[in-house]
Backbone as JSON, one array per atom type, in Angstrom:
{
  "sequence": "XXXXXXXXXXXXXXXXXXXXXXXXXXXXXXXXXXXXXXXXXXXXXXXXXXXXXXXXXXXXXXXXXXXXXXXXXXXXXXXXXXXXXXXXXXXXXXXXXXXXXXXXXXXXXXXXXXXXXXXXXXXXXXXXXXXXXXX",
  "N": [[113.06, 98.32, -147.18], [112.91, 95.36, -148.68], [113.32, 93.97, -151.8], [113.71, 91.62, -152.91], [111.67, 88.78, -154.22], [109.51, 89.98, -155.12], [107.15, 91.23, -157.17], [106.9, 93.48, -160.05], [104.93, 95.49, -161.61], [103.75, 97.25, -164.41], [102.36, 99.27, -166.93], [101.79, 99.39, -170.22], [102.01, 101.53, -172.6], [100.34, 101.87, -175.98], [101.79, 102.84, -179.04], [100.17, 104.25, -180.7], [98.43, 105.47, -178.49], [97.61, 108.28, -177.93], [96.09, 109.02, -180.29], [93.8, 107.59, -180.46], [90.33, 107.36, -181.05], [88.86, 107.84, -178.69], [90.47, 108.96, -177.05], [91.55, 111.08, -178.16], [89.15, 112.97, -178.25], [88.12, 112.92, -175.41], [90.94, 114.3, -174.89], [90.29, 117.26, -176.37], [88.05, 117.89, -174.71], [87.6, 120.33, -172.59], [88.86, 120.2, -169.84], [90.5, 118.55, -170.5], [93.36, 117.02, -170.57], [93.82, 116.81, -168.21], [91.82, 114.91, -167.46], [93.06, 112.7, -169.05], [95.48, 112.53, -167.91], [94.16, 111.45, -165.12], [93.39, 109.3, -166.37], [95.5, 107.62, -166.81], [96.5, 107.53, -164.26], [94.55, 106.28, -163.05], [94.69, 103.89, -164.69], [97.79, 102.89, -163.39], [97.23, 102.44, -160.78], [95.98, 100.38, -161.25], [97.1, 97.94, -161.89], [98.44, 95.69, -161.0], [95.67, 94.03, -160.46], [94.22, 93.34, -161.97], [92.9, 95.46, -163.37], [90.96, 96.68, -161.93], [88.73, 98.7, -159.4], [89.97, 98.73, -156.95], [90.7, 98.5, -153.34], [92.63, 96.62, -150.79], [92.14, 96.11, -147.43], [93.46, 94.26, -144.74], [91.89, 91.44, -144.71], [89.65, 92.67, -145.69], [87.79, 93.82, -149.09], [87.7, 97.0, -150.63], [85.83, 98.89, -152.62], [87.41, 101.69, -154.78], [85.97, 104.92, -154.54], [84.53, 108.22, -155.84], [85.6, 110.23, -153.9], [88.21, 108.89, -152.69], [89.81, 108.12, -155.09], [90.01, 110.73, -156.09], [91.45, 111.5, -153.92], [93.88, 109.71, -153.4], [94.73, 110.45, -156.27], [95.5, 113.15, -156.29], [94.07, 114.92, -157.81], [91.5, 116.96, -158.48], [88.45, 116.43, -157.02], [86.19, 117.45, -158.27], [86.66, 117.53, -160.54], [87.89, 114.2, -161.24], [85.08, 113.36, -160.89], [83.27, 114.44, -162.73], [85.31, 113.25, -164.85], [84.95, 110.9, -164.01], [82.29, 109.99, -165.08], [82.66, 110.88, -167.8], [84.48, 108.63, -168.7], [82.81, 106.09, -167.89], [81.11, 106.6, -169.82], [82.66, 106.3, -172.07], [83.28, 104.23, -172.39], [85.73, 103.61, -171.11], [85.75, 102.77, -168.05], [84.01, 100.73, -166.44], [81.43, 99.83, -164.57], [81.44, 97.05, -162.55], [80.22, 93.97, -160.69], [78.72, 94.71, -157.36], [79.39, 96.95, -157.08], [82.05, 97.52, -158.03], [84.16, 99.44, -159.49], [86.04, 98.94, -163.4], [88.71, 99.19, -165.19], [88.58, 97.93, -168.55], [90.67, 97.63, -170.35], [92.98, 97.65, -169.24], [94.11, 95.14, -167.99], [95.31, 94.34, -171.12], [97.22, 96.34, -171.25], [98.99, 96.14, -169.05], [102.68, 94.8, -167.77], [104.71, 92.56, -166.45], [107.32, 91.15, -164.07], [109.28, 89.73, -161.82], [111.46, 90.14, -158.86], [112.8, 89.04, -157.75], [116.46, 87.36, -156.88], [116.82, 85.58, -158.48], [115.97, 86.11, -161.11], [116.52, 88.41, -161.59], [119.39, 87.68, -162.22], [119.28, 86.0, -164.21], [117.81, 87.91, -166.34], [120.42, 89.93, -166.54], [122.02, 87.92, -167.53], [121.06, 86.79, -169.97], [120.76, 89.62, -171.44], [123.64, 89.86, -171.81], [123.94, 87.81, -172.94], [122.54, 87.99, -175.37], [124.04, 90.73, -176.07], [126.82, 89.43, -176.69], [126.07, 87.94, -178.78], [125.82, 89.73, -180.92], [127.55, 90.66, -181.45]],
  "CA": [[112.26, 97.19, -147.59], [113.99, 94.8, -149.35], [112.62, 93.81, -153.15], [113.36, 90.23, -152.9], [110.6, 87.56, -154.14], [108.27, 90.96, -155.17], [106.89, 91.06, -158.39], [106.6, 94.82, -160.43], [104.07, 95.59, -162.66], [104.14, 98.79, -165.31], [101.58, 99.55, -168.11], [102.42, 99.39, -171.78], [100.98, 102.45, -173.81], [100.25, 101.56, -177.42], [102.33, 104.11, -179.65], [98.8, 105.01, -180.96], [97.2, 105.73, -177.69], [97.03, 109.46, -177.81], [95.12, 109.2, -181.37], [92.69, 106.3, -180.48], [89.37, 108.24, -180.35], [88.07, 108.57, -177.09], [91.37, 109.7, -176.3], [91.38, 112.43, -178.89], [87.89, 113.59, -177.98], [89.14, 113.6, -174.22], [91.91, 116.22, -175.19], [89.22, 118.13, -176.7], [87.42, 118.85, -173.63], [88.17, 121.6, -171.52], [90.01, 119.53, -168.55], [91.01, 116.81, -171.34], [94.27, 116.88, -170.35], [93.44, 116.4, -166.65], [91.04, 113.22, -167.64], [93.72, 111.84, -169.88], [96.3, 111.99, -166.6], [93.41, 110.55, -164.63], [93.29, 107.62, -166.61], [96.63, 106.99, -167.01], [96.86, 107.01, -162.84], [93.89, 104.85, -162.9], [96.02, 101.96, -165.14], [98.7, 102.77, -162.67], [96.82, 101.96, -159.48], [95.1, 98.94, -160.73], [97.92, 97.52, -163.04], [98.45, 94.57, -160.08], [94.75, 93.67, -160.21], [93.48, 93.23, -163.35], [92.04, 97.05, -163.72], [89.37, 96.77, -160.92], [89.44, 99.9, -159.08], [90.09, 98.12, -155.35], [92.1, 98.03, -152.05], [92.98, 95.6, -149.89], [92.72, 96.12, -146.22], [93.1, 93.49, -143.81], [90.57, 90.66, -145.4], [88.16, 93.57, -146.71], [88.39, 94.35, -150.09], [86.84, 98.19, -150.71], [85.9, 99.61, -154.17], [87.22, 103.02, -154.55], [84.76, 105.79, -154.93], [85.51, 109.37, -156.26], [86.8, 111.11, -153.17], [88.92, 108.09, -152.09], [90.35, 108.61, -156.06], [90.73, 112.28, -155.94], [93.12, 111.97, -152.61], [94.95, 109.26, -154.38], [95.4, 110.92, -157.34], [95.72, 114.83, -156.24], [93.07, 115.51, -158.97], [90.16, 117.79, -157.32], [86.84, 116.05, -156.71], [85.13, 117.64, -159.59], [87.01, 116.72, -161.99], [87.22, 113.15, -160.99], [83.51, 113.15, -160.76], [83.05, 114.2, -164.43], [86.19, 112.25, -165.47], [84.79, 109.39, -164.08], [80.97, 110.19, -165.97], [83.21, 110.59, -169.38], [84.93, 107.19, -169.23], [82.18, 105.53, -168.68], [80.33, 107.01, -171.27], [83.04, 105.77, -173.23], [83.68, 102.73, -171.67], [86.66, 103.37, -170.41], [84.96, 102.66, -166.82], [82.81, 99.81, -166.88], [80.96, 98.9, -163.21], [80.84, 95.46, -162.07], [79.43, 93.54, -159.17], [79.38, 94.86, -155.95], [79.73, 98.89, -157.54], [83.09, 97.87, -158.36], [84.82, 100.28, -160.95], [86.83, 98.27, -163.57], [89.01, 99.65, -166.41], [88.47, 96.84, -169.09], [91.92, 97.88, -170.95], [94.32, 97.61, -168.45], [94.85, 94.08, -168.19], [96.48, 93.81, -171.85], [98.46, 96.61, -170.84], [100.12, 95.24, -167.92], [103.19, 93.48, -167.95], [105.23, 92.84, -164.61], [108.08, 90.8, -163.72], [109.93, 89.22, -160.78], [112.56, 90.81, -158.54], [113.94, 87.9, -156.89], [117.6, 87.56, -157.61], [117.21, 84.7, -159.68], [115.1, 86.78, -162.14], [117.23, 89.85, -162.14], [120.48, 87.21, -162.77], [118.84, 85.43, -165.46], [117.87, 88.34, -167.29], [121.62, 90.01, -166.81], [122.89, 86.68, -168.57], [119.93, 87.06, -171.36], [121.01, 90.7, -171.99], [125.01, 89.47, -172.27], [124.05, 86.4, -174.3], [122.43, 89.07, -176.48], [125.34, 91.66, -176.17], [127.73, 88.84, -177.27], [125.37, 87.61, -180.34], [125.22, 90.95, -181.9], [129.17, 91.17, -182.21]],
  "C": [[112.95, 96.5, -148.76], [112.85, 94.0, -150.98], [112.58, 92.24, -153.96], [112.32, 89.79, -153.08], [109.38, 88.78, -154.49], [108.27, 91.05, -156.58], [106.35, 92.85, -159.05], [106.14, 95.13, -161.4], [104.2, 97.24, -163.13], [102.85, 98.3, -166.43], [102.67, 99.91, -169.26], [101.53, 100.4, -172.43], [101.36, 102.15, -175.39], [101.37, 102.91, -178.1], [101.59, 105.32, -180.27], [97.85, 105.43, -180.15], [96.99, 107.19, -177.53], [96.15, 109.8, -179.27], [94.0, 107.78, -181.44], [91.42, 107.81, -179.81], [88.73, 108.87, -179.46], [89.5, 109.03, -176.52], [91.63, 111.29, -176.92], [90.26, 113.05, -178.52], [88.29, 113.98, -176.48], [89.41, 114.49, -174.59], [91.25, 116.99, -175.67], [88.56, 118.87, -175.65], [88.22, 119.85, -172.74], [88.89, 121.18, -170.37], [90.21, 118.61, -169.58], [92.19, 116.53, -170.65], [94.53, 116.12, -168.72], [92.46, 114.82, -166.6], [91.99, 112.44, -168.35], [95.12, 110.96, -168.55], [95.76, 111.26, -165.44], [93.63, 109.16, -164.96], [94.38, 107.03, -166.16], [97.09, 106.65, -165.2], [96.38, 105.87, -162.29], [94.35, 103.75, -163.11], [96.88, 101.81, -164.13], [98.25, 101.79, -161.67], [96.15, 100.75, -159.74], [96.25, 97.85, -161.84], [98.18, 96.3, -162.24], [97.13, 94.18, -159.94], [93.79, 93.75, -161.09], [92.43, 94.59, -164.13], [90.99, 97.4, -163.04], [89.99, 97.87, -159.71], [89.45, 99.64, -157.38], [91.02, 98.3, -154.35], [91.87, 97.45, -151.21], [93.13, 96.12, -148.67], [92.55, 95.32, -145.59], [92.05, 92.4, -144.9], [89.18, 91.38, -146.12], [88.84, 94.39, -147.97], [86.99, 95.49, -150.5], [86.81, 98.78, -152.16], [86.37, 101.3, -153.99], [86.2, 103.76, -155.43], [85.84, 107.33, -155.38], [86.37, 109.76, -155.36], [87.73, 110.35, -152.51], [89.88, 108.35, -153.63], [91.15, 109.88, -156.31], [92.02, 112.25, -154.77], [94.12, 111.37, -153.13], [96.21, 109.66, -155.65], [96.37, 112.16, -157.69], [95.0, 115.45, -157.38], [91.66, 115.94, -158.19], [89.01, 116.64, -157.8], [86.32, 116.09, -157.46], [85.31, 117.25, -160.82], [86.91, 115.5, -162.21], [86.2, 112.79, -161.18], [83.38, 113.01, -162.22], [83.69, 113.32, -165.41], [85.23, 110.91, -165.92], [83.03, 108.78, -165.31], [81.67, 110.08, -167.59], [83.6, 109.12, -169.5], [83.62, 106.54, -168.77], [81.12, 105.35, -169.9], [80.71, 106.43, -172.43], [83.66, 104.87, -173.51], [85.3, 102.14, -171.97], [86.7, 102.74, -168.85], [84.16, 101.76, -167.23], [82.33, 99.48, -165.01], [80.3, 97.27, -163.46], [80.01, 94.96, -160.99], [80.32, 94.35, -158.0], [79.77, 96.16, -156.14], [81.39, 98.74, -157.74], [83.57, 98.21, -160.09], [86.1, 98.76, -161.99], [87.02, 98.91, -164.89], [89.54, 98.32, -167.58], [89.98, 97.18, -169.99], [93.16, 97.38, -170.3], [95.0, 95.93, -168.11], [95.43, 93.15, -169.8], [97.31, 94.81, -172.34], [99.11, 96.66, -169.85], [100.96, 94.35, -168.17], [104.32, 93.9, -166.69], [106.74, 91.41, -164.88], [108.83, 90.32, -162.29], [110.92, 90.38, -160.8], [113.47, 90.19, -158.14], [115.69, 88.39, -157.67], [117.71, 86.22, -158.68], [116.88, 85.17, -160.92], [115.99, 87.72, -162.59], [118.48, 88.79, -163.01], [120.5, 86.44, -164.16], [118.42, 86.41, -166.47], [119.32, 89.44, -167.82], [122.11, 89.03, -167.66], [122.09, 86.62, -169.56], [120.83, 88.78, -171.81], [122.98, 90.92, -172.41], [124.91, 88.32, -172.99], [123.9, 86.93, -175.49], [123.5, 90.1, -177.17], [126.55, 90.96, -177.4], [127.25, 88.19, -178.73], [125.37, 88.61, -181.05], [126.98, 91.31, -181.95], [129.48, 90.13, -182.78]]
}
C-alpha cells in the first residue's frame, strides 16, 4: 500500500503527563498501570478523529463499546470496564450524543502531517536549509 497523498497522525505527551493528577492517582490503583496503557491506546485510536471513540464502516459510523475496546486493545474486559468507569470519573471519558465516548484531551495532542512526496521533499529541504544555517 503505497503512502502517497495519506496523512499520519501521532499524539504529543506533555513531559508532565505522568505527574498530572489523575494520572498519578491512576498509577496508584492496583491495575494503574494497565489504565494508564489503556488510555494512551485510546489517544492512539482516536488521534485521526478528534478523540471520539468511533469507526467507520461503509457509511455507518459505530461508537465503540467496552468489548469492541478490549479486542482492540488486548486489555481483558474487566479491566476496560473499570478503566473506562475511572476516566470518566475523572473526565478523562466524557459521553456525547448518540453514547458516543469522547476523550476531550486528545485533540491538542494530535499533530499529523502529509506523506505525499511533496511534503516529505519540502521538509528534506527545511531540514538541509537548517543543517546548512547552523554551520
Amino acid at each position: 500500500m503505497s503512502t502517497e497523498n495519506k496523512r499520519f497522525y501521532w499524539i504529543k505527551l506533555r513531559q508532565d503527563f505522568f505527574n498530572k493528577e489523575t494520572i498519578d492517582w491512576l498509577q496508584d490503583q492496583e491495575n494503574g498501570y494497565a489504565y494508564i496503557v489503556l488510555y494512551l491506546k485510546l489517544c492512539l485510536m482516536t488521534a485521526n478523529n478528534g478523540g471520539k471513540l468511533i469507526r467507520t464502516v461503509g457509511d455507518l459510523t459505530i461508537p465503540y463499546d467496552a468489548r469492541k475496546i478490549s479486542q482492540k486493545t488486548g486489555i481483558d474486559f474487566d479491566t476496560v470496564t473499570i478503566a473506562m468507569g475511572l476516566f470518566k470519573h475523572l473526565g478523562l471519558l466524557v459521553e456525547g450524543t448518540e453514547g458516543v465516548l469522547n476523550l476531550p484531551e486528545v485533540p491538542m495532542m494530535v499533530g499529523n502531517e502529509s506523506a505525499s512526496k511533496e511534503a516529505i521533499k519540502k521538509r528534506k529541504q527545511r531540514q538541509k536549509n537548517k543543517a546548512q544555517g547552523m554551520q
